[in-house]
C-alpha positions in Angstrom: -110.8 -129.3 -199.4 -109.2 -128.5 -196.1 -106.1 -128.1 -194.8 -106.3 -131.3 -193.5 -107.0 -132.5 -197.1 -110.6 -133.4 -196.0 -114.0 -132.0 -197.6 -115.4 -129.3 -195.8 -118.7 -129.8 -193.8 -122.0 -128.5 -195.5 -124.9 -127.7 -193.8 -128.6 -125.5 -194.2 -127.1 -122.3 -193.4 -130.6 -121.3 -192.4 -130.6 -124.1 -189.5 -126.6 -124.1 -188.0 -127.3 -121.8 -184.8 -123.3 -121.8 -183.7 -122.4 -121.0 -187.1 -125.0 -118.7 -188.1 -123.5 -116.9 -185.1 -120.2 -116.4 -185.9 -120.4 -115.3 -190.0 -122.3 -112.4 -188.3 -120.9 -109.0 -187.3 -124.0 -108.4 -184.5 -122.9 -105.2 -182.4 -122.7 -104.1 -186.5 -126.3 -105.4 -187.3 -127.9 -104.6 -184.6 -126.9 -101.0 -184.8 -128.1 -101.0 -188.1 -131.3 -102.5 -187.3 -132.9 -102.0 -184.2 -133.4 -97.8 -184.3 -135.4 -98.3 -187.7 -137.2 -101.1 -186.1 -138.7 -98.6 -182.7 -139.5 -96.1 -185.5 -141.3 -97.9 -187.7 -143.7 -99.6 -184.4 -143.6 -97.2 -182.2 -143.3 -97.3 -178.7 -144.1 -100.6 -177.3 -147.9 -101.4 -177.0 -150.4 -104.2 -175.3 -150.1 -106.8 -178.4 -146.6 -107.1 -178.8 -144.7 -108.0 -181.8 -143.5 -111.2 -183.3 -139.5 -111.8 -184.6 -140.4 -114.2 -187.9 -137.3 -116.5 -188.1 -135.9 -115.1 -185.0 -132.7 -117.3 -184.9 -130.9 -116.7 -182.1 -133.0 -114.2 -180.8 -130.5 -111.3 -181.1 -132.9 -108.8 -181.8 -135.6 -110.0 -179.8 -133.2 -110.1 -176.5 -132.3 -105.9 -177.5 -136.3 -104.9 -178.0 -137.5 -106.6 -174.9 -135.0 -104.8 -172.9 -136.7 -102.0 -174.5 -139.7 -102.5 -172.9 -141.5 -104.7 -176.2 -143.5 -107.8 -175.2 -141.5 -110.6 -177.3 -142.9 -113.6 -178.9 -139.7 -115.2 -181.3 -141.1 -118.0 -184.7 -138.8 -120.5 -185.9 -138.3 -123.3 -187.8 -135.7 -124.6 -186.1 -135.5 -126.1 -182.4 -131.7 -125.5 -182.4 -132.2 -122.2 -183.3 -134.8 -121.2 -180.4 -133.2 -123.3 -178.2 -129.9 -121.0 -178.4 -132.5 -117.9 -178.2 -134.8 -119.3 -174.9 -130.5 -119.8 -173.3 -129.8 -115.9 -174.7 -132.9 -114.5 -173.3 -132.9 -116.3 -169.9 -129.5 -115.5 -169.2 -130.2 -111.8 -170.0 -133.1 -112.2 -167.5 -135.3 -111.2 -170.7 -139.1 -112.1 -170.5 -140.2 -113.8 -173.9 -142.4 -116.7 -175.5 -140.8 -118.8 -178.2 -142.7 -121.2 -180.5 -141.4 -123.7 -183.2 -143.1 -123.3 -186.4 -142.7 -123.0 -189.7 -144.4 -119.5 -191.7 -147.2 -121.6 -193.2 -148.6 -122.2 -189.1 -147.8 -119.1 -187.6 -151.7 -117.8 -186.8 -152.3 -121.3 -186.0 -149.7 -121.1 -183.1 -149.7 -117.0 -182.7 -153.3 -115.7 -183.1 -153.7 -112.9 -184.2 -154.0 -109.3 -182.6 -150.1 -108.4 -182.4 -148.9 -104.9 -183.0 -146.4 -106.1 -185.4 -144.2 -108.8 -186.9 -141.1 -108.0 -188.5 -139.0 -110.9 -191.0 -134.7 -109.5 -191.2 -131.9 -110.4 -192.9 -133.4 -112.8 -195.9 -135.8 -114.8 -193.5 -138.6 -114.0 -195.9 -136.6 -115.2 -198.9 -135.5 -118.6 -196.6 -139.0 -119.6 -197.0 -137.3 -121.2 -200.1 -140.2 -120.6 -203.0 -142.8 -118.2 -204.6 -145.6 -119.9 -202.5 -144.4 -120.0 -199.3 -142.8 -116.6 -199.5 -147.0 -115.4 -200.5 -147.8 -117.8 -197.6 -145.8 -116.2 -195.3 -146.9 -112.8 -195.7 -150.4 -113.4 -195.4 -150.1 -115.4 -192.1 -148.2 -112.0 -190.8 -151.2 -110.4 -191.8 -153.9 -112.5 -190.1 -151.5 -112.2 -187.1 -152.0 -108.5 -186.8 -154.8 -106.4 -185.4 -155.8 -103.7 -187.9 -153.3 -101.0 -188.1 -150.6 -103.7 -187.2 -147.1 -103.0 -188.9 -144.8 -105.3 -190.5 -141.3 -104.6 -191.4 -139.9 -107.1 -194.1 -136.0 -107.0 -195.2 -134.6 -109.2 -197.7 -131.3 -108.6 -200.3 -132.0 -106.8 -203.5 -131.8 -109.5 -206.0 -132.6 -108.3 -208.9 -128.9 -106.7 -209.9 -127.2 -109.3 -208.3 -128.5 -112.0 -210.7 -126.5 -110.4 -213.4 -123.0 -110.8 -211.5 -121.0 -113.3 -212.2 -119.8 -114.6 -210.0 -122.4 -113.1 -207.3 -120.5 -112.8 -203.9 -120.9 -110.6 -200.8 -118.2 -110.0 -198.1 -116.3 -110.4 -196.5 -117.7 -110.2 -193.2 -115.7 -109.9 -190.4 -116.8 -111.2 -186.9 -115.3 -112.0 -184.0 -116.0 -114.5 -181.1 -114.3 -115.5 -178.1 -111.2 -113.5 -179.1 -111.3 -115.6 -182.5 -111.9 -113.7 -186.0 -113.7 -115.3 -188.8 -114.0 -113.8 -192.1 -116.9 -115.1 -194.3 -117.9 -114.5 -197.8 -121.0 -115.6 -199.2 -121.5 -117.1 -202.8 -125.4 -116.6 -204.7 -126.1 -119.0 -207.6 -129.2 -118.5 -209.5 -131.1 -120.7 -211.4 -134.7 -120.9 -212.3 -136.7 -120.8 -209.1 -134.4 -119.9 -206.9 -130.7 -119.0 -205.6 -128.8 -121.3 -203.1 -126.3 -119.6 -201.0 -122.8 -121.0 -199.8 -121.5 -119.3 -197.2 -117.3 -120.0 -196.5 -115.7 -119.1 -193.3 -112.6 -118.7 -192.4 -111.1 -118.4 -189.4 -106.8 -119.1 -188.0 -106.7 -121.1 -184.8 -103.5 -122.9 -184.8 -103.6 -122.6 -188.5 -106.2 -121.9 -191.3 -109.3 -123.5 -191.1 -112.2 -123.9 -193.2 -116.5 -123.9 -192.7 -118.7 -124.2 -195.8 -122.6 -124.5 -195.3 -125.3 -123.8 -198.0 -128.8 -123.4 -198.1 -131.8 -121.9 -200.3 -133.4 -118.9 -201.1 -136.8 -117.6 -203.3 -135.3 -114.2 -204.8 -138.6 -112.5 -203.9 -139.1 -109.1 -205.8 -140.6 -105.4 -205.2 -143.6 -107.1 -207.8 -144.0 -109.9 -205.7 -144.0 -107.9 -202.2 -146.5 -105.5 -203.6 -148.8 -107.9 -205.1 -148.8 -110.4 -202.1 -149.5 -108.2 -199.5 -152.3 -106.2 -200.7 -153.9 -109.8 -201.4 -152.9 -110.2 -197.6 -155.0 -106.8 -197.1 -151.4 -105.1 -196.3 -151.3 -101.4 -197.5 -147.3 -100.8 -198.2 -146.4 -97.9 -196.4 -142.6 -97.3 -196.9 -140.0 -99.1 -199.8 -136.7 -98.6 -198.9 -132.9 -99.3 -200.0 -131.4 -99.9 -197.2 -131.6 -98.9 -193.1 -130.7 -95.2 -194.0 -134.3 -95.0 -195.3 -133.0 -93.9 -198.9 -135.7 -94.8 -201.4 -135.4 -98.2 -203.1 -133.5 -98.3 -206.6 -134.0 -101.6 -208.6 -131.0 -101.1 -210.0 -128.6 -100.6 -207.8 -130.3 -100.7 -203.7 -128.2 -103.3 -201.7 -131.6 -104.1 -199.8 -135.7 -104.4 -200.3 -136.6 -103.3 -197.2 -141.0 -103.0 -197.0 -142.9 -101.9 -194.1 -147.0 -102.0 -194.9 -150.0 -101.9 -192.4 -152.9 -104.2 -192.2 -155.8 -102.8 -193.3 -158.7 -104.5 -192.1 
């Protein structure tokens, strides 16, 4: 409950673009993120390179400046439509389609330099067979020699913690600063994620909003994507590049090349 004594609103944390937003520390993220992502494709080429589950566009906006062509996949219309206001305001030339992972080469094509899939997008795809889905459509949207850069959570450890929670995060927006924690519960198939945030505008206030996640494993990776005709090229722990640890790595991060 509330302050106000009322229950706090739940909604697909995968799909809330304004609060997706603000449990997110971005000048942090991106830091983190987009040097790795210019190293692992190169300098930007003729096919371009598709953001899977490109939210808000964030990282899209920061590698067109850069000189990449741009093409940002989501699910969500609320999501892209937040990205499409992002990148027009910061005069950023990009394509946008709504799609899910299961269309993508029927809405892309193929022939891109690269796709890259951040920050548990992959695992959003919510089950073993869309996650093995999803990585061959990345696939048949590359050329050969195409790249693709996949990051999800290590799950593995975290299934044994109990209870499972990350944070807090710590963002701030519009001179406001929300601290978030997020809460993993495992069962069978799957883990569903709460995320709480917290934030103190003329008092304490509360946002909770949950969604799913397939726990996808190093296996899995390495299994689906050489049936994809992916070659892995680099596993990693995290964005230092330090080599992936099952037992202790706070991310799976995979980059692999198509083959043929």
């Amino acid at each position: 409950m509330d302050e106000r004594g009322g229950v706090p609103e739940t909604r697909n944390i995968f799909l809330d673009p304004i609060w997706y937003d603000k449990g997110i520390n971005w000048q942090a993220r991106l830091t983190r993120e987009i040097p790795l992502l210019v190293e692992v494709f190169g300098a930007p080429g003729d096919g371009g390179l598709i953001d899977a589950g490109c939210g808000t566009g964030r990282q899209l906006c920061v590698l067109a400046a850069q000189g990449y062509h741009m093409v940002g996949v989501d699910e969500s219309a609320d999501m892209l439509a937040l990205a499409k206001k992002r990148a027009l305001e910061s005069s950023i030339d990009a394509a946008f389609h709504t799609s899910d992972y299961a269309d993508m080469y029927e809405h892309m094509g193929g022939g891109f330099d690269g796709v890259y899939c951040l920050g548990n997008a992959l695992a959003a795809a919510g089950s073993a067979d869309a996650v093995r889905e999803a990585l061959g459509q990345f696939s048949k949207c590359l050329r050969p020699g195409g790249r693709i850069f996949v990051q999800v959570l290590n799950f593995e450890p975290m299934r044994r913690e109990q209870p499972c929670v990350r944070g807090p995060r710590v963002s701030e927006v519009d001179g406001v600063e929300y601290i978030s924690t997020r809460q993993f519960h495992f069962h069978d198939d799957g883990t569903t994620v709460t995320n709480t945030t917290l934030w103190h505008e003329g008092g304490w206030k509360q946002h909770s909003h949950a969604g799913r996640l397939y726990p996808v494993s190093l296996k899995q990776m390495q299994d689906w994507c050489e049936a994809g005709d992916l070659h892995i090229d680099d596993v990693w722990g995290n964005y230092q590049r330090e080599p992936f640890e099952l037992s202790h790595s706070v991310d799976l991060i995979v980059t692999a090349t198509r083959m043929v």
